[in-house]
C-alpha positions as a printed NumPy array, in Angstrom:
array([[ -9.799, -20.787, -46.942],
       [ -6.322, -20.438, -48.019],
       [ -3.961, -18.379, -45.811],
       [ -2.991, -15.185, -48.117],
       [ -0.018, -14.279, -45.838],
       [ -1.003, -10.143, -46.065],
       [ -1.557, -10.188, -42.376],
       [  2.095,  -8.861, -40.719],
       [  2.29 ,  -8.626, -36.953],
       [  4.085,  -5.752, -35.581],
       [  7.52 ,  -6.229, -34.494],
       [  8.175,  -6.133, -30.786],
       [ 10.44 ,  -3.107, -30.086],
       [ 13.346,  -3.918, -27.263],
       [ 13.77 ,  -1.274, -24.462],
       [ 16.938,  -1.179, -23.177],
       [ 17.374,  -1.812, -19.412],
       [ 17.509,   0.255, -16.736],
       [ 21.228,   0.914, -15.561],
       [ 21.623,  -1.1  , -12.344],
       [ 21.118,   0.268,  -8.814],
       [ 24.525,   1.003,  -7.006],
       [ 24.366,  -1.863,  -4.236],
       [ 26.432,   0.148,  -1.806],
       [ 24.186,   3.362,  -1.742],
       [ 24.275,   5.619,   1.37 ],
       [ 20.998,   5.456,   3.486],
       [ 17.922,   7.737,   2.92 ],
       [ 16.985,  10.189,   5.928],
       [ 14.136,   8.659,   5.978],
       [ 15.086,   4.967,   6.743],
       [ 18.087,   6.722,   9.006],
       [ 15.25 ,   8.517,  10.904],
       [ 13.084,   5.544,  11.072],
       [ 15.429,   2.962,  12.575],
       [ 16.501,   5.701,  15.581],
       [ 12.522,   5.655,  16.017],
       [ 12.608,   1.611,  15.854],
       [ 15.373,   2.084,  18.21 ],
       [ 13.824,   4.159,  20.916],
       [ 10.572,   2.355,  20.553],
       [ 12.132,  -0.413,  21.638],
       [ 13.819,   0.769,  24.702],
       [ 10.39 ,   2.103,  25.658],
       [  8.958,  -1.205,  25.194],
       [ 10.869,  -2.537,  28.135],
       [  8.78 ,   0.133,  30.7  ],
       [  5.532,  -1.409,  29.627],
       [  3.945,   1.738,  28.767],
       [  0.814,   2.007,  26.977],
       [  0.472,   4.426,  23.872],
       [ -1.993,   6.634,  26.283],
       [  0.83 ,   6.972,  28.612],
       [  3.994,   7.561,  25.778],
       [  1.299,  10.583,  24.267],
       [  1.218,  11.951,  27.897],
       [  4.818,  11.925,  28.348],
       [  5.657,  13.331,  24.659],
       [  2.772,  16.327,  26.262],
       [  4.529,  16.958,  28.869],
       [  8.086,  16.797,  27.853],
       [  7.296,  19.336,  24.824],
       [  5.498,  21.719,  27.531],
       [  8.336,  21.275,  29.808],
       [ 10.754,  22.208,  26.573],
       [  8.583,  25.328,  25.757],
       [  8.253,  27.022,  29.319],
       [ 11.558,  25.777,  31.133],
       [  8.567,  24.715,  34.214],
       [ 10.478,  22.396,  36.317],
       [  7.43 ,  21.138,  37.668],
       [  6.462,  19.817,  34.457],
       [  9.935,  17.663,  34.036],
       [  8.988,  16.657,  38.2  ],
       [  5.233,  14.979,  36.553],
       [  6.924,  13.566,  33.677],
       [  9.858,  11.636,  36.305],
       [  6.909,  10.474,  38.509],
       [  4.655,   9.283,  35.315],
       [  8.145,   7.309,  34.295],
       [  8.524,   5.839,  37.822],
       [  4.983,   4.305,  38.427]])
C-alpha cells in the first residue's frame, strides 16, 4: 500500500510557563507554627517523657489555665520533677 499522505497529526499547542516562584518569600503560619512546635518538642525530648505523660501534663496545665487551681500547677511541677 502506498502512503496517501491525508493523515495530518494535530499540532502540539505550547503553554506558556508558569511565572517563577519569588525565592525570597516570607514564611507561611503554618511552617512558622510548626517549627516553634519542632522547637518545643525538642526541649521536651531532653526530660524523657513519654507521650502518656506530655497528654497528662497538656490536661493539667489547660485545667490549671481554666480554674486558676493552684493545686493543679503543684501536680503538674511534681509530674515534671519525677
Amino acid at each position: 500500500m502506498a502512503y496517501s499522505g491525508a493523515y495530518r497529526p494535530r499540532e502540539r499547542e505550547e503553554r506558556p510557563a508558569p511565572p517563577p516562584r519569588p525565592e525570597s518569600a516570607p514564611p507561611r503560619k503554618q511552617d512558622a507554627l510548626s517549627g516553634a512546635l519542632g522547637a518545643v518538642m525538642k526541649k521536651l525530648e531532653s526530660l524523657n517523657m513519654e507521650t502518656d505523660d506530655l497528654i497528662m501534663a497538656l490536661i493539667l496545665y489547660l485545667m490549671y489555665r481554666e480554674s486558676g487551681d493552684k493545686d493543679l500547677l503543684i501536680m503538674l511541677g511534681a509530674m515534671l520533677l519525677t
